[in-house]
Predicted model as a PDB file, atoms N, CA, C, CB and O in Angstrom, pLDDT in the B-factor column:
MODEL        1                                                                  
ATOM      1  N   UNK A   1      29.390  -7.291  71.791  1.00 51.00           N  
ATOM      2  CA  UNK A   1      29.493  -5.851  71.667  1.00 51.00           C  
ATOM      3  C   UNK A   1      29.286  -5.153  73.003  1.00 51.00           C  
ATOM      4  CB  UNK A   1      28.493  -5.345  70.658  1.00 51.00           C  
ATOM      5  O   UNK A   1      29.111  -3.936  72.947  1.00 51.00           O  
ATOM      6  N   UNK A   2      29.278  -5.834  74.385  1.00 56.00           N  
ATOM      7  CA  UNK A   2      28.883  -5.255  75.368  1.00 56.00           C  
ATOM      8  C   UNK A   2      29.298  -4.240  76.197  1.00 56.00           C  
ATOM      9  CB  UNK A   2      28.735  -5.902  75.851  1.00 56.00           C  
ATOM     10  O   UNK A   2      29.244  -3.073  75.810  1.00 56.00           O  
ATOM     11  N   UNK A   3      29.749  -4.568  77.408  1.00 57.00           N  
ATOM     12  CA  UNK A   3      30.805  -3.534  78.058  1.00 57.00           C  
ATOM     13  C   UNK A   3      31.705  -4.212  78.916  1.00 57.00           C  
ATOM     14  CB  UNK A   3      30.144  -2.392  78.922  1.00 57.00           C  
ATOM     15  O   UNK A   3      31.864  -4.047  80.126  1.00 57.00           O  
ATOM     16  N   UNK A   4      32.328  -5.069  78.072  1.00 61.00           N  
ATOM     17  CA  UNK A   4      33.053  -5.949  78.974  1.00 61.00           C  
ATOM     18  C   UNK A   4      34.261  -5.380  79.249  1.00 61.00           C  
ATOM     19  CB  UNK A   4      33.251  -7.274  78.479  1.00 61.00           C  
ATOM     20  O   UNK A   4      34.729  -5.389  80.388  1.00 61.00           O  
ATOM     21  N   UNK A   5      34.933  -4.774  78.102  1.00 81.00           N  
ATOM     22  CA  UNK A   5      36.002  -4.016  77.386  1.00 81.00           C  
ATOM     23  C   UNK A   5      36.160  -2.999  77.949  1.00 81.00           C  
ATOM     24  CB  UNK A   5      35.850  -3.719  76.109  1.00 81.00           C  
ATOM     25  O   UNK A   5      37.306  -2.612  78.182  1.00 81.00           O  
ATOM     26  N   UNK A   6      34.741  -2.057  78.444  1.00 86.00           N  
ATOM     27  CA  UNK A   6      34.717  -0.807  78.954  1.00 86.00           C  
ATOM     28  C   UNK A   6      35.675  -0.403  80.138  1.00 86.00           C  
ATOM     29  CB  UNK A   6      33.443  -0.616  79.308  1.00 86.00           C  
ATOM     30  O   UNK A   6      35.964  -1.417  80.773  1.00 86.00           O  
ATOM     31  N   UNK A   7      36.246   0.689  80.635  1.00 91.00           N  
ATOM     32  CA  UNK A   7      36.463   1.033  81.930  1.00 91.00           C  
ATOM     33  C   UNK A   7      35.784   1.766  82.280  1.00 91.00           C  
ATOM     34  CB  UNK A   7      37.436   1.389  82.248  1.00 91.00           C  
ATOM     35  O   UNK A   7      35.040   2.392  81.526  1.00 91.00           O  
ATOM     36  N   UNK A   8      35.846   1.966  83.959  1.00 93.00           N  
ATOM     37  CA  UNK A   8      34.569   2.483  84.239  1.00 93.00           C  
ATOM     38  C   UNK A   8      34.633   4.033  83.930  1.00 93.00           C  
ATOM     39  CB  UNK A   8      34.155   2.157  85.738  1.00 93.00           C  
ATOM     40  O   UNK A   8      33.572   4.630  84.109  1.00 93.00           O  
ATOM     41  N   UNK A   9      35.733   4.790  83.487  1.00 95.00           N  
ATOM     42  CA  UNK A   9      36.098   6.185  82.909  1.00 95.00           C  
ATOM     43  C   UNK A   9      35.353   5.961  81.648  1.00 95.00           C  
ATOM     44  CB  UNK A   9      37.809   6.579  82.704  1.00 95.00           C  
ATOM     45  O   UNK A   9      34.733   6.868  81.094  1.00 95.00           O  
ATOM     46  N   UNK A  10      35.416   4.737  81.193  1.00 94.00           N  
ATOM     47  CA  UNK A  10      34.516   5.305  80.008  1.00 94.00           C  
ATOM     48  C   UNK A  10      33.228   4.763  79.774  1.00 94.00           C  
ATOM     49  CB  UNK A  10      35.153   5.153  78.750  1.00 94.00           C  
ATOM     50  O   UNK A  10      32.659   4.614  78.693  1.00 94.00           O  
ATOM     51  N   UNK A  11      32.783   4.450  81.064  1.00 94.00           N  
ATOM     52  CA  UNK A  11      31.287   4.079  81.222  1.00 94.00           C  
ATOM     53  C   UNK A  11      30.893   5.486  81.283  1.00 94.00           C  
ATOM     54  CB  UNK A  11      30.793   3.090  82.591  1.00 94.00           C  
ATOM     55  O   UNK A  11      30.076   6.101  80.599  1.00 94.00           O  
ATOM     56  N   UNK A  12      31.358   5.721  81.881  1.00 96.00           N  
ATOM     57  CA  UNK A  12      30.958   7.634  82.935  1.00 96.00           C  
ATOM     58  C   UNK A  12      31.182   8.496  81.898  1.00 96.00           C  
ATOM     59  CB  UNK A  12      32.295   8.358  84.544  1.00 96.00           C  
ATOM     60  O   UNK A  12      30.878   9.660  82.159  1.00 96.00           O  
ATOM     61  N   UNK A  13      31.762   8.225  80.441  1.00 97.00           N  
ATOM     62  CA  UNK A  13      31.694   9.120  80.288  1.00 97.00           C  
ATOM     63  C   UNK A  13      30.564   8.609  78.872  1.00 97.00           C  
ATOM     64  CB  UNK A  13      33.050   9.861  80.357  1.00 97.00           C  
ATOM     65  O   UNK A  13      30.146   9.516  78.152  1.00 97.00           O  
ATOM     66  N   UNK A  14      30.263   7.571  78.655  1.00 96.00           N  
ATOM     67  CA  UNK A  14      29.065   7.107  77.649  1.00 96.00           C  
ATOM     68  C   UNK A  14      27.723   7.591  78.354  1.00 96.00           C  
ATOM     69  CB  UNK A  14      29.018   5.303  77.398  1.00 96.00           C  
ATOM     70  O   UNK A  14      26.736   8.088  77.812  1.00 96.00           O  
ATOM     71  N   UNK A  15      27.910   7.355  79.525  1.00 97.00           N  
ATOM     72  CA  UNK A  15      26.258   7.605  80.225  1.00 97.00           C  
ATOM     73  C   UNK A  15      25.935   9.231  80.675  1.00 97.00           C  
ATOM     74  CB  UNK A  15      26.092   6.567  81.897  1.00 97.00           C  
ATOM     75  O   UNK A  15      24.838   9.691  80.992  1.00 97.00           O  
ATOM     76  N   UNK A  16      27.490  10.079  80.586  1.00 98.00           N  
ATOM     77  CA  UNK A  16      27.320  11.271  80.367  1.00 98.00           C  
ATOM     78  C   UNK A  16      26.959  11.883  78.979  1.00 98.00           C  
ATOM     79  CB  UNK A  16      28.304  11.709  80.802  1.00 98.00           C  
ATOM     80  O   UNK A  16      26.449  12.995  78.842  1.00 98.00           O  
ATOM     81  N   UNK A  17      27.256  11.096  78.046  1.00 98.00           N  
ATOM     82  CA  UNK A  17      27.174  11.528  76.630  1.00 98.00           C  
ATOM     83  C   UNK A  17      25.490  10.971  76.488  1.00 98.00           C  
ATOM     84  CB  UNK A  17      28.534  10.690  75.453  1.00 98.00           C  
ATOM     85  O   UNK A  17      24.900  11.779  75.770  1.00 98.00           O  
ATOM     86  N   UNK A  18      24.723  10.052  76.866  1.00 98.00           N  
ATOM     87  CA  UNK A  18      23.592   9.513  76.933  1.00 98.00           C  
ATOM     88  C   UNK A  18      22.949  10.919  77.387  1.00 98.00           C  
ATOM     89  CB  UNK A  18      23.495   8.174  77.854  1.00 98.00           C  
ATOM     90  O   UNK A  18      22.272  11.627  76.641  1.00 98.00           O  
ATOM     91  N   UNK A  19      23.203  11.154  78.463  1.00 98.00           N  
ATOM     92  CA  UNK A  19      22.580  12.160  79.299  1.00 98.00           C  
ATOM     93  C   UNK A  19      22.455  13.425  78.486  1.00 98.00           C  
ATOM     94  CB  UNK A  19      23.387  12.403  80.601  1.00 98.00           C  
ATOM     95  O   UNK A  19      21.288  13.726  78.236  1.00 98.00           O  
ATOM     96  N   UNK A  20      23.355  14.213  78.027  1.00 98.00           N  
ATOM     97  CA  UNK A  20      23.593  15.234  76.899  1.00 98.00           C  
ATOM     98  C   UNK A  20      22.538  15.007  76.043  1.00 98.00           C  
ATOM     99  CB  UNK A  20      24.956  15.124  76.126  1.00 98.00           C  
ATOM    100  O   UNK A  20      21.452  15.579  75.943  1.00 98.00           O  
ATOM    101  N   UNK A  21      23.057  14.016  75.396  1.00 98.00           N  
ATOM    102  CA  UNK A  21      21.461  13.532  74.126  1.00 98.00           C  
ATOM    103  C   UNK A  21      20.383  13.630  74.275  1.00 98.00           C  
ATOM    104  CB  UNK A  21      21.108  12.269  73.718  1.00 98.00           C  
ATOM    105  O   UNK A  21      19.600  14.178  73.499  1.00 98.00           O  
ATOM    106  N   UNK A  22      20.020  12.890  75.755  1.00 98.00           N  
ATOM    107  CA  UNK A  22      18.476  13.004  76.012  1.00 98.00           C  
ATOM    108  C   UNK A  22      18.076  14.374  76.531  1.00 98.00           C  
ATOM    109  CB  UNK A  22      17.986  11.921  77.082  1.00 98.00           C  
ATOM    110  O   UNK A  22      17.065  15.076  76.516  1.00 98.00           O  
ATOM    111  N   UNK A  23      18.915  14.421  76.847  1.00 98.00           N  
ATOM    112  CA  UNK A  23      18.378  16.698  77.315  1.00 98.00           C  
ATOM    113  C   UNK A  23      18.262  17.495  75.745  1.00 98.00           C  
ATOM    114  CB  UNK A  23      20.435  18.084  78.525  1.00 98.00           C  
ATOM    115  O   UNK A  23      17.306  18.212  75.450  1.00 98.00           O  
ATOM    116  N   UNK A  24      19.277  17.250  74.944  1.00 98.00           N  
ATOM    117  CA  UNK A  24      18.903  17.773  73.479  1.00 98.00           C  
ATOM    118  C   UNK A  24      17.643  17.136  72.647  1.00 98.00           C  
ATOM    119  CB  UNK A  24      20.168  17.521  72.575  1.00 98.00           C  
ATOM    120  O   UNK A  24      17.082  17.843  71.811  1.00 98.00           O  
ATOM    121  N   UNK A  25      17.256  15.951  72.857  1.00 98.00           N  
ATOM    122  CA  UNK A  25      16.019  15.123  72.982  1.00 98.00           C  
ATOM    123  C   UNK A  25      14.758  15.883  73.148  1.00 98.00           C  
ATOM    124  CB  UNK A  25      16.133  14.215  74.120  1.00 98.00           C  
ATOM    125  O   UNK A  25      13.836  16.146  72.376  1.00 98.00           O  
ATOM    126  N   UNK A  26      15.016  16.172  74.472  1.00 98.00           N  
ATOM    127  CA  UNK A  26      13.903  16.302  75.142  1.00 98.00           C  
ATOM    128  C   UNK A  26      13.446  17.857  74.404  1.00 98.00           C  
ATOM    129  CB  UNK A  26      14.182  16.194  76.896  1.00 98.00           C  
ATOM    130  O   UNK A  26      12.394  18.175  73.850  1.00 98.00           O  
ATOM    131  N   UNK A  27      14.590  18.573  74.632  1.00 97.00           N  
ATOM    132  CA  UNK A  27      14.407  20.007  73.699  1.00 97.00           C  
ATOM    133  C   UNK A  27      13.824  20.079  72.712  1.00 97.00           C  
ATOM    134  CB  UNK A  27      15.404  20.572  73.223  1.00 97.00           C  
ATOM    135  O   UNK A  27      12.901  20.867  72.506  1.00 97.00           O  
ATOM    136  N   UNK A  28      14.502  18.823  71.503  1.00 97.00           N  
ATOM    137  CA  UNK A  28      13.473  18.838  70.354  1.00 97.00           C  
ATOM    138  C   UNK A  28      12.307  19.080  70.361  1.00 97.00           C  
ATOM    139  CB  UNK A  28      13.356  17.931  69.832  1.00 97.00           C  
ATOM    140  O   UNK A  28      11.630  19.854  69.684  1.00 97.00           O  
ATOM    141  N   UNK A  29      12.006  18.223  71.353  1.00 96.00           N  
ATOM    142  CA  UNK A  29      10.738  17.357  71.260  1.00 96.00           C  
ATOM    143  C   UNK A  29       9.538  18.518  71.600  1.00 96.00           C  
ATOM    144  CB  UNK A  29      10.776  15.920  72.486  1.00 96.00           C  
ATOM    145  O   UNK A  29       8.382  18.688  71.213  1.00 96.00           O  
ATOM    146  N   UNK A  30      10.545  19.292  72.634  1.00 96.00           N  
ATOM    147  CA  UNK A  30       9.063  20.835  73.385  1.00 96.00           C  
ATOM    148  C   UNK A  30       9.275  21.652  71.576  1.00 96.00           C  
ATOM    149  CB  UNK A  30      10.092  22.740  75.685  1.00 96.00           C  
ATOM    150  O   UNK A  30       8.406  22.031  70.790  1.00 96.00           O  
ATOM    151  N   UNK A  31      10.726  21.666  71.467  1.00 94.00           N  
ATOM    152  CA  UNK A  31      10.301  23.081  70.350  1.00 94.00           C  
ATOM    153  C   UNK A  31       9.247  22.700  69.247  1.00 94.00           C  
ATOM    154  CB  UNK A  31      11.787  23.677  69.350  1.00 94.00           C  
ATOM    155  O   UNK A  31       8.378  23.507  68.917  1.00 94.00           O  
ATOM    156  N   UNK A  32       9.355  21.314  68.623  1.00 94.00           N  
ATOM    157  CA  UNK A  32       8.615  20.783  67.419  1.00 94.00           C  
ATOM    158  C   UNK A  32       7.044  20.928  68.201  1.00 94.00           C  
ATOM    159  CB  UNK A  32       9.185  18.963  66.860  1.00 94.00           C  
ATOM    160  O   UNK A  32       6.152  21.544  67.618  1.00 94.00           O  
ATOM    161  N   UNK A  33       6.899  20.556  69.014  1.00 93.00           N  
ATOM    162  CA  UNK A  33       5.427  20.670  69.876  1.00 93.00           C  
ATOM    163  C   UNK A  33       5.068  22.050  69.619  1.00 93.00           C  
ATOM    164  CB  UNK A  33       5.496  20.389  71.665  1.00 93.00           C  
ATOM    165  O   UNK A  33       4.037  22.246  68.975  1.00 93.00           O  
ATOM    166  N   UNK A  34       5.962  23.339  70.141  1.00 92.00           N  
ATOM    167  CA  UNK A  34       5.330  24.119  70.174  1.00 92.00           C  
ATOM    168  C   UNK A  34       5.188  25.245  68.551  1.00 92.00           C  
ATOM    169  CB  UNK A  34       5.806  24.554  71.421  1.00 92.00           C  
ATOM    170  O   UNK A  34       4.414  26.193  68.421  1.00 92.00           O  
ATOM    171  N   UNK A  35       6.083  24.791  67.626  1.00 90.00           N  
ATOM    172  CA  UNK A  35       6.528  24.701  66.488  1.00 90.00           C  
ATOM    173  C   UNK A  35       5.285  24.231  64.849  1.00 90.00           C  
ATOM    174  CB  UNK A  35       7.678  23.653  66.915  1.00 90.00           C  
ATOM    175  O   UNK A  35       5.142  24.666  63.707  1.00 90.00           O  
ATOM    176  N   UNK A  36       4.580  22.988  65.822  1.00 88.00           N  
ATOM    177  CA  UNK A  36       3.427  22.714  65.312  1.00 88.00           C  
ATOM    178  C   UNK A  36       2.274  23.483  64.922  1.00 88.00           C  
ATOM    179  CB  UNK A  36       3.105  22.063  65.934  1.00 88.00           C  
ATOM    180  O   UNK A  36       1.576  23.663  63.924  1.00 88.00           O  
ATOM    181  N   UNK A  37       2.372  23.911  66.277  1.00 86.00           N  
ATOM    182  CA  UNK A  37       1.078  24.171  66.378  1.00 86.00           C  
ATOM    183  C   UNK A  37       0.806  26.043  65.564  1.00 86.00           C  
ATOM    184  CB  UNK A  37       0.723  23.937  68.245  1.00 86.00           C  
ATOM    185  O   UNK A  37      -0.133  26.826  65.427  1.00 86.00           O  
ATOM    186  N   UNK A  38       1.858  26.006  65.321  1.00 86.00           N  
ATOM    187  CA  UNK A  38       1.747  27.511  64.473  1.00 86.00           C  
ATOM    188  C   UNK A  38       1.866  27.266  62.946  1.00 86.00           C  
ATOM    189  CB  UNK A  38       3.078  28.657  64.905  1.00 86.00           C  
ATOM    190  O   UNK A  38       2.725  26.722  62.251  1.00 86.00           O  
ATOM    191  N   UNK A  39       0.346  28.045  62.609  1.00 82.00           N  
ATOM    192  CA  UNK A  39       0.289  27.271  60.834  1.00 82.00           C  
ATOM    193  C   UNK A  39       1.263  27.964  60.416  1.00 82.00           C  
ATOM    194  CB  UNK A  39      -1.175  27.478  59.636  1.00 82.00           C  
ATOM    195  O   UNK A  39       2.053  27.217  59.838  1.00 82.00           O  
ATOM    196  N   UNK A  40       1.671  29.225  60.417  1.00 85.00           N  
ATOM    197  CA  UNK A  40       2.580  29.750  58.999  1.00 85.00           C  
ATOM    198  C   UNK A  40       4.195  29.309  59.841  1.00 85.00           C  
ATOM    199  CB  UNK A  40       2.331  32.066  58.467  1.00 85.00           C  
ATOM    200  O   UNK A  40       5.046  30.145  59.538  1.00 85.00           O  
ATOM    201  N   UNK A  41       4.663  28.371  60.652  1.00 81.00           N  
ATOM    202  CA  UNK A  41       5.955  27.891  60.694  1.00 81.00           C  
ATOM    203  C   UNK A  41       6.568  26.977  59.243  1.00 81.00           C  
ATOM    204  CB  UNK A  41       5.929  27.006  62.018  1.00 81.00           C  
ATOM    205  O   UNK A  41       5.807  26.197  58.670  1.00 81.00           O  
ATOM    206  N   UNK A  42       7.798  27.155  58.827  1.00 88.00           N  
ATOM    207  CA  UNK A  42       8.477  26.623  58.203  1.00 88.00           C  
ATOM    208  C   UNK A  42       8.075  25.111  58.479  1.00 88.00           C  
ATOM    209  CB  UNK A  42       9.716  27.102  58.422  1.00 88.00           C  
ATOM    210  O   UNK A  42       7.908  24.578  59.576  1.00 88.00           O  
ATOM    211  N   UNK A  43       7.972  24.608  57.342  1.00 89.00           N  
ATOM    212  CA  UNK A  43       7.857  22.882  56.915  1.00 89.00           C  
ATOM    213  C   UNK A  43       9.243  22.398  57.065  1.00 89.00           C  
ATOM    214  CB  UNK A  43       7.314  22.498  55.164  1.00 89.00           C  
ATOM    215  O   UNK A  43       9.469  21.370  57.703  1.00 89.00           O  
ATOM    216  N   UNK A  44      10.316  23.184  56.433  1.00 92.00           N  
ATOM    217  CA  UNK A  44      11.746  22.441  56.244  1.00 92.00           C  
ATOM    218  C   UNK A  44      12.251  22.581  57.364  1.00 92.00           C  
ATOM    219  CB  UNK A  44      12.755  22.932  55.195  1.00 92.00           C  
ATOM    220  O   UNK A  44      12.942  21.646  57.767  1.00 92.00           O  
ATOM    221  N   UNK A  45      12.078  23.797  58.247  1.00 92.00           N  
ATOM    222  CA  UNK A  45      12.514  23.937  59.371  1.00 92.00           C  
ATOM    223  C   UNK A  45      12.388  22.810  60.056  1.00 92.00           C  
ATOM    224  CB  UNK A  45      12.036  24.882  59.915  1.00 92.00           C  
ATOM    225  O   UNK A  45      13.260  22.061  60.496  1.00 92.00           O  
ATOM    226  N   UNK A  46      10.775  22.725  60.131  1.00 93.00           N  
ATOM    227  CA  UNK A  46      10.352  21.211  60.973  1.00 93.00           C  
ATOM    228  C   UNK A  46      10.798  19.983  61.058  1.00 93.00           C  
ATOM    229  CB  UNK A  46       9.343  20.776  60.708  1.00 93.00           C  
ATOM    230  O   UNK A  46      11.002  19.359  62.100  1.00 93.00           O  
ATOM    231  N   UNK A  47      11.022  19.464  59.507  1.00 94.00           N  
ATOM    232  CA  UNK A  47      11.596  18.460  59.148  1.00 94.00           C  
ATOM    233  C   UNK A  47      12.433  18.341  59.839  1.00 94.00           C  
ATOM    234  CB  UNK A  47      11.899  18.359  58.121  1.00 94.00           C  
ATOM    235  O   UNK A  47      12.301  17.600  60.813  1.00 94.00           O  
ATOM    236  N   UNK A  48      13.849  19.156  59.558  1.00 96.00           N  
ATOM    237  CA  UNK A  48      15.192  18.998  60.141  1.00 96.00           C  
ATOM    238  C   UNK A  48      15.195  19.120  61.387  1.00 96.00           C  
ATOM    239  CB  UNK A  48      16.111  19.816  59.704  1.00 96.00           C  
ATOM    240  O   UNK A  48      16.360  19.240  61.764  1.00 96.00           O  
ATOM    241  N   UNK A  49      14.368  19.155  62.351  1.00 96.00           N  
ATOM    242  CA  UNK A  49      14.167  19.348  63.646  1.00 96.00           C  
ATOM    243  C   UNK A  49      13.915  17.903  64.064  1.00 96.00           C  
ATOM    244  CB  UNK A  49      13.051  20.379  63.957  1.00 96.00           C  
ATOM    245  O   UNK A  49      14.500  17.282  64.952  1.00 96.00           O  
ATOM    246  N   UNK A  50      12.733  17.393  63.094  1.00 96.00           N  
ATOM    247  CA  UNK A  50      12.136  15.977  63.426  1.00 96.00           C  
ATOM    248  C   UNK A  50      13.293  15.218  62.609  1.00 96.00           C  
ATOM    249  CB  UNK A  50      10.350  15.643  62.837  1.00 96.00           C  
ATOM    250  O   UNK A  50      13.102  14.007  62.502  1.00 96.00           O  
ATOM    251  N   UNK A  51      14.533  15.754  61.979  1.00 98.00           N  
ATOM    252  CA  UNK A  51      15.306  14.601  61.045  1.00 98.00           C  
ATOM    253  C   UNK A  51      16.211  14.480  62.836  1.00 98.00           C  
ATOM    254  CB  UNK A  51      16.525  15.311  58.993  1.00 98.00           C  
ATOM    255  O   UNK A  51      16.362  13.432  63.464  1.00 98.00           O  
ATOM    256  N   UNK A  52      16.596  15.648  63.206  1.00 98.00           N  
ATOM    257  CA  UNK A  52      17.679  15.595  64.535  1.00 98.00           C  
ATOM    258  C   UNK A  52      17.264  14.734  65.212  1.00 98.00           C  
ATOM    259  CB  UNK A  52      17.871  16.779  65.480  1.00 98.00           C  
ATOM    260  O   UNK A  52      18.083  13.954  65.698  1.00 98.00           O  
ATOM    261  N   UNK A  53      16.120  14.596  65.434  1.00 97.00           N  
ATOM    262  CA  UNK A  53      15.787  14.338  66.996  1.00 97.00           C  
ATOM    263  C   UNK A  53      15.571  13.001  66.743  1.00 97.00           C  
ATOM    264  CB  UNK A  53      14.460  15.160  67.794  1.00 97.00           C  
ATOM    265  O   UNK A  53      15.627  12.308  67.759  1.00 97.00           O  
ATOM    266  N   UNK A  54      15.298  12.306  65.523  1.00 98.00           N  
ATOM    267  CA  UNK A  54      15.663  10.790  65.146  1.00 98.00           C  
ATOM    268  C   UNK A  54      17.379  10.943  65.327  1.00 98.00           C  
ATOM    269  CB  UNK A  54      15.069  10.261  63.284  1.00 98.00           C  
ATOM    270  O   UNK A  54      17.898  10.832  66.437  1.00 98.00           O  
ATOM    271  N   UNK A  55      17.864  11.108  64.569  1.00 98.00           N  
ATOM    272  CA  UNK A  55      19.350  10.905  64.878  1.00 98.00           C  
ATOM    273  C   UNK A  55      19.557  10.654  66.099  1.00 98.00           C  
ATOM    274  CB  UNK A  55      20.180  11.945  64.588  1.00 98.00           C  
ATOM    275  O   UNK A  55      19.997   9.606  66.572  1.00 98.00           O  
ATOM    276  N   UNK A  56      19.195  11.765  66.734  1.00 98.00           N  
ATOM    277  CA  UNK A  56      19.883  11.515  68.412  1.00 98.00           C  
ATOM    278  C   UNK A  56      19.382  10.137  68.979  1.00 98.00           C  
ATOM    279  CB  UNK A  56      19.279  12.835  69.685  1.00 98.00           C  
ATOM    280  O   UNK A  56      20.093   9.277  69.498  1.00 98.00           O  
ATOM    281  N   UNK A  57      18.052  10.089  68.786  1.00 97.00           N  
ATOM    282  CA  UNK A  57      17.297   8.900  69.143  1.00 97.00           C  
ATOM    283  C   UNK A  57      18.208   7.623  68.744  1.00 97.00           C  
ATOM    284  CB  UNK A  57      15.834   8.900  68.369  1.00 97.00           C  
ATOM    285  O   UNK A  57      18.389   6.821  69.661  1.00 97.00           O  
ATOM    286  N   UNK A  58      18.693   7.384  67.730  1.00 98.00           N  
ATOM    287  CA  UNK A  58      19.372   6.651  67.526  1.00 98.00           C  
ATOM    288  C   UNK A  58      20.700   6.565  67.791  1.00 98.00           C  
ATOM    289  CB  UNK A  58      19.162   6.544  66.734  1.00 98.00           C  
ATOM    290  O   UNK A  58      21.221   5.451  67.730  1.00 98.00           O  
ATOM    291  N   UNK A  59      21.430   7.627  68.106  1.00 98.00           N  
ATOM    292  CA  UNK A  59      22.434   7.643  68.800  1.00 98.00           C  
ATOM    293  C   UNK A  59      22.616   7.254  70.076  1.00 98.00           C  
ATOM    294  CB  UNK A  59      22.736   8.536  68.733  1.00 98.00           C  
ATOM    295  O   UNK A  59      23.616   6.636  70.441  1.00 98.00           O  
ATOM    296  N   UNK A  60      21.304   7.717  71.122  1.00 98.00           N  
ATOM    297  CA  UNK A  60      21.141   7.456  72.354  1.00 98.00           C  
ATOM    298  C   UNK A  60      21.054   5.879  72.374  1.00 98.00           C  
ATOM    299  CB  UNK A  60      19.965   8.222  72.908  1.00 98.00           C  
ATOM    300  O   UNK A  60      21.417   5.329  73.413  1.00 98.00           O  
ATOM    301  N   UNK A  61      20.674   5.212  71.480  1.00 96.00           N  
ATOM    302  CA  UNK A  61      19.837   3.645  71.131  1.00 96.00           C  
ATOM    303  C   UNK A  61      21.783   2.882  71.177  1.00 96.00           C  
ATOM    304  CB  UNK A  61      18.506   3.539  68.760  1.00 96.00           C  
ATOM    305  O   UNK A  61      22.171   2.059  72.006  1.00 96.00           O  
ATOM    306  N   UNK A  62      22.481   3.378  70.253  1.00 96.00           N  
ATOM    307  CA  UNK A  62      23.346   2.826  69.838  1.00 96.00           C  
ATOM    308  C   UNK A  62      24.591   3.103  71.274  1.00 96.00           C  
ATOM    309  CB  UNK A  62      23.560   3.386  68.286  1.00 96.00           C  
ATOM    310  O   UNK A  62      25.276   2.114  71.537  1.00 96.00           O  
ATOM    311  N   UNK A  63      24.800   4.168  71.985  1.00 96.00           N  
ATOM    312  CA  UNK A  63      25.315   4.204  73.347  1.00 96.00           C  
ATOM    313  C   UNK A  63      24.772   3.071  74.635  1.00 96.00           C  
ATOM    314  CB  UNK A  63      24.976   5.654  73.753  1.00 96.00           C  
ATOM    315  O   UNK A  63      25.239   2.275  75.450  1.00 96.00           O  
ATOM    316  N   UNK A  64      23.703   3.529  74.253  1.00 95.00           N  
ATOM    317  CA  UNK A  64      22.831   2.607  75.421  1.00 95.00           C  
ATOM    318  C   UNK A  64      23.655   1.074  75.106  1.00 95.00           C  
ATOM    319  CB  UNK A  64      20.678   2.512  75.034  1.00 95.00           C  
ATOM    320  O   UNK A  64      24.374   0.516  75.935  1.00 95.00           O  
ATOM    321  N   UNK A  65      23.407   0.630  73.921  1.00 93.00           N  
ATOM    322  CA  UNK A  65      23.550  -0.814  73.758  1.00 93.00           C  
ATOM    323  C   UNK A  65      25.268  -0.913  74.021  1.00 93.00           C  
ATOM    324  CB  UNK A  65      22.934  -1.396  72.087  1.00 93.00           C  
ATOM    325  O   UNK A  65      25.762  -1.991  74.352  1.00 93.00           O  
ATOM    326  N   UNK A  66      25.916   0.033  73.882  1.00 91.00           N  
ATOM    327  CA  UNK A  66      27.533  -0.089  74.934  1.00 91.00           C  
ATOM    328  C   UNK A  66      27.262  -0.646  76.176  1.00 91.00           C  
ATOM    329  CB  UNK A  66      28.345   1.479  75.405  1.00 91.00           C  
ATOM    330  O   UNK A  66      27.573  -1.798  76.475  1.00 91.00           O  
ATOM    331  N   UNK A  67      26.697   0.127  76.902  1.00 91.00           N  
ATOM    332  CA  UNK A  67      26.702  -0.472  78.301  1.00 91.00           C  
ATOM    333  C   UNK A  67      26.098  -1.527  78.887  1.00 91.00           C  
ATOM    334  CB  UNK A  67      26.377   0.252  78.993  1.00 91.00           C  
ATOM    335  O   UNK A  67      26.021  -1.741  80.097  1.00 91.00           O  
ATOM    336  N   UNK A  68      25.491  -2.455  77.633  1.00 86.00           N  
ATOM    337  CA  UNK A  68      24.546  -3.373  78.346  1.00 86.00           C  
ATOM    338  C   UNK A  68      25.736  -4.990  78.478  1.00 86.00           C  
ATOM    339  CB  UNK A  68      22.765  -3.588  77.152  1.00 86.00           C  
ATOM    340  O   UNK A  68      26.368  -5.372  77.494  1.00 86.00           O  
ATOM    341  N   UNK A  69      25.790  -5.488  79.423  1.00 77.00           N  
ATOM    342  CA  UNK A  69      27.195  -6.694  79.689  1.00 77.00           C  
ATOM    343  C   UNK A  69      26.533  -7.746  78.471  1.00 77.00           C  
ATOM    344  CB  UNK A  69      27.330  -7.706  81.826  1.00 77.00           C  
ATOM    345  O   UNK A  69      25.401  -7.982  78.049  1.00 77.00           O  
ATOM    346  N   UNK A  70      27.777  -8.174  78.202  1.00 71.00           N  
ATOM    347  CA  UNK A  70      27.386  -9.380  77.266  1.00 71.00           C  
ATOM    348  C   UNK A  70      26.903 -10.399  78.017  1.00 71.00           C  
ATOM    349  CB  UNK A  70      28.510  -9.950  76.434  1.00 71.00           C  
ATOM    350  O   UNK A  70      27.277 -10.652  79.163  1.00 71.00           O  
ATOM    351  N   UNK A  71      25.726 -11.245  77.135  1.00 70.00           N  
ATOM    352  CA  UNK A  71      25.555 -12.641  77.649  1.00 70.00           C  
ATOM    353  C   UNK A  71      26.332 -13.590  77.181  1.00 70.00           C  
ATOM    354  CB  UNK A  71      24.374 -13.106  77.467  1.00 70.00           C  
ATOM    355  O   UNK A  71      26.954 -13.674  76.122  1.00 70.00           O  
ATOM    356  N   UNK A  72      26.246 -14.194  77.951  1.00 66.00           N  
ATOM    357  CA  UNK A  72      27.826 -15.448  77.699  1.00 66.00           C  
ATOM    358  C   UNK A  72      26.240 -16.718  76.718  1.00 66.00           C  
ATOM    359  CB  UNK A  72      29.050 -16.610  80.413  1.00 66.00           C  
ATOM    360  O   UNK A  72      25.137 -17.040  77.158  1.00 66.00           O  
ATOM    361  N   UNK A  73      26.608 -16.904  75.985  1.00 59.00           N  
ATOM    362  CA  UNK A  73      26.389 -18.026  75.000  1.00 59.00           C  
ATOM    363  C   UNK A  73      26.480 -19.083  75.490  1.00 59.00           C  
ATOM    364  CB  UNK A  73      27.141 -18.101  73.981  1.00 59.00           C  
ATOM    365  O   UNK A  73      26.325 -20.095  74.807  1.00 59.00           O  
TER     366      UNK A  73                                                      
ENDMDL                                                                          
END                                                                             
């Protein structure tokens, strides 16, 4: 499943799409922080904030593993 296949146009543009993610990532991650810490904030709000920011996490997980070269067996 590696990146053997890849060209490098579409390396550049997986590790740009990586990059995107982890900046929307990182966003989550301040708003739910600061999101917390206020008792009368929305619960569902939260959730779906903490449901995104798994998604992406796993999106970023599943890009990443594009670019890693196969090992030869």
């Amino acid at each position: 499943m590696g990146n053997q296949s890849l060209t490098e146009e579409e390396k550049l543009q997986i590790e740009a799409r990586i990059a995107a993610l982890e900046i929307e990532h990182h966003d989550l991650d301040d708003i739910i922080a600061r999101l917390s810490g206020q008792p009368d904030q929305d619960q569902l709000q939260l959730r779906r904030f903490k449901k995104r920011k798994l998604i992406l996490k796993d999106s970023i997980s599943r890009l990443k593993i594009l670019l890693v070269p196969d090992i030869p067996a």
